[in-house]
C-alpha positions in Angstrom: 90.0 156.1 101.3 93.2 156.3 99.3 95.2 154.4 102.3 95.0 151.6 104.3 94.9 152.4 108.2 96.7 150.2 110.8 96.1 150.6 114.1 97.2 149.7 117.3 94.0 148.2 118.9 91.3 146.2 118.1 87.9 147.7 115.9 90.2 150.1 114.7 91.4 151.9 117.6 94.3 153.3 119.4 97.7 154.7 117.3 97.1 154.6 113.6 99.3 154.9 110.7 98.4 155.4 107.1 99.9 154.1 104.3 99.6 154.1 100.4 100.7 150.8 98.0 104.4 149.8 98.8 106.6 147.3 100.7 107.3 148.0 104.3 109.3 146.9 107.0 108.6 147.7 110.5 110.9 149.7 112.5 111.0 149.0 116.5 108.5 151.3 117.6 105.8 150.3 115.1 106.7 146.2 115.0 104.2 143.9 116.4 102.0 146.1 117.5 99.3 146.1 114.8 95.7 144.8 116.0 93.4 145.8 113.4 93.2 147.3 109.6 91.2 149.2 107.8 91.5 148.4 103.6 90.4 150.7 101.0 87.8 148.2 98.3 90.2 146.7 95.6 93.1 146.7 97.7 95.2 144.1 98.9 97.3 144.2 102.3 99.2 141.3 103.3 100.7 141.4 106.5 104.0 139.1 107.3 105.2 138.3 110.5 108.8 138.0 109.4 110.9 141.4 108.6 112.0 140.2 104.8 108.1 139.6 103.9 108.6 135.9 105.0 106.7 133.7 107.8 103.6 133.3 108.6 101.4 135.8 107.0 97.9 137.2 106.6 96.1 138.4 103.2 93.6 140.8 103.2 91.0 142.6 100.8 88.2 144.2 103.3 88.9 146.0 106.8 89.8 143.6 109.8 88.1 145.0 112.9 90.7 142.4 115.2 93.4 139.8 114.0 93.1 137.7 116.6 94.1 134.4 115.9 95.9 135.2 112.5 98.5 137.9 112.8 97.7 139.8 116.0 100.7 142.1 117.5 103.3 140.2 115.2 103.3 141.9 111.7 106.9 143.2 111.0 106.4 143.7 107.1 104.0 144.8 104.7 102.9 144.5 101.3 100.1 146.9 99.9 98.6 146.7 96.3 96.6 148.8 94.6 93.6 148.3 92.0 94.5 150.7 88.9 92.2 151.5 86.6 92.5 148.4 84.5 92.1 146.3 87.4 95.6 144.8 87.6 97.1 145.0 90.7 99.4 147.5 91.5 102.6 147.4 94.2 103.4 151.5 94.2 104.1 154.3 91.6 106.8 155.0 89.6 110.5 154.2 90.6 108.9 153.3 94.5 107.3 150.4 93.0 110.0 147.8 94.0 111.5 149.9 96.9 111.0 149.4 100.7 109.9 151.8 102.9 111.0 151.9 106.9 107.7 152.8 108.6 109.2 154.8 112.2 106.2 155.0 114.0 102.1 155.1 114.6 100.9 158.5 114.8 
């Protein structure tokens, strides 16, 4: 898996959307909505509940079958890192790496 998966429902079900390392902010159509995540191993995703990658928020390194409790249907922004090679963590590629990306909508 070179992407982690979002998706609408819980255990990783209903509209999905994929996404590669990067900052993101949540347009309309895909804010709060987001019930469960699937994470590639030596990735990091943290979700925010805040659109500037502020509030509460929810860190995570192995799929999340439901985020009840945590996060559940109030992520607006999100933060994905990457393992490279040598193990440090990486935000994106090249000139992306400090950019942020509008997601529109779940597929």
């Amino acid at each position: 898996m070179s992407e982690a998966v979002f998706f609408s429902d819980t255990n990783h079900k209903g509209k999905s959307k994929a996404l590669g390392p990067g900052r993101y902010v949540l347009a309309e159509d895909f804010n709060d909505i987001i019930s469960s995540v699937r994470v590639p191993a030596g990735w990091t995703v943290t979700l925010f509940d805040g659109r500037d990658f502020d509030g509460a928020r929810v860190e995570l390194t192995s799929d999340a079958s439901s985020l009840d409790g945590r996060i559940n249907d109030r992520t607006s922004s999100i933060l994905i890192t990457a393992a490279e090679a040598g193990g440090a963590p990486s935000p994106g590629e090249g000139a992306v790496r400090n950019s942020v990306h509008v997601v529109y909508s779940l597929a």
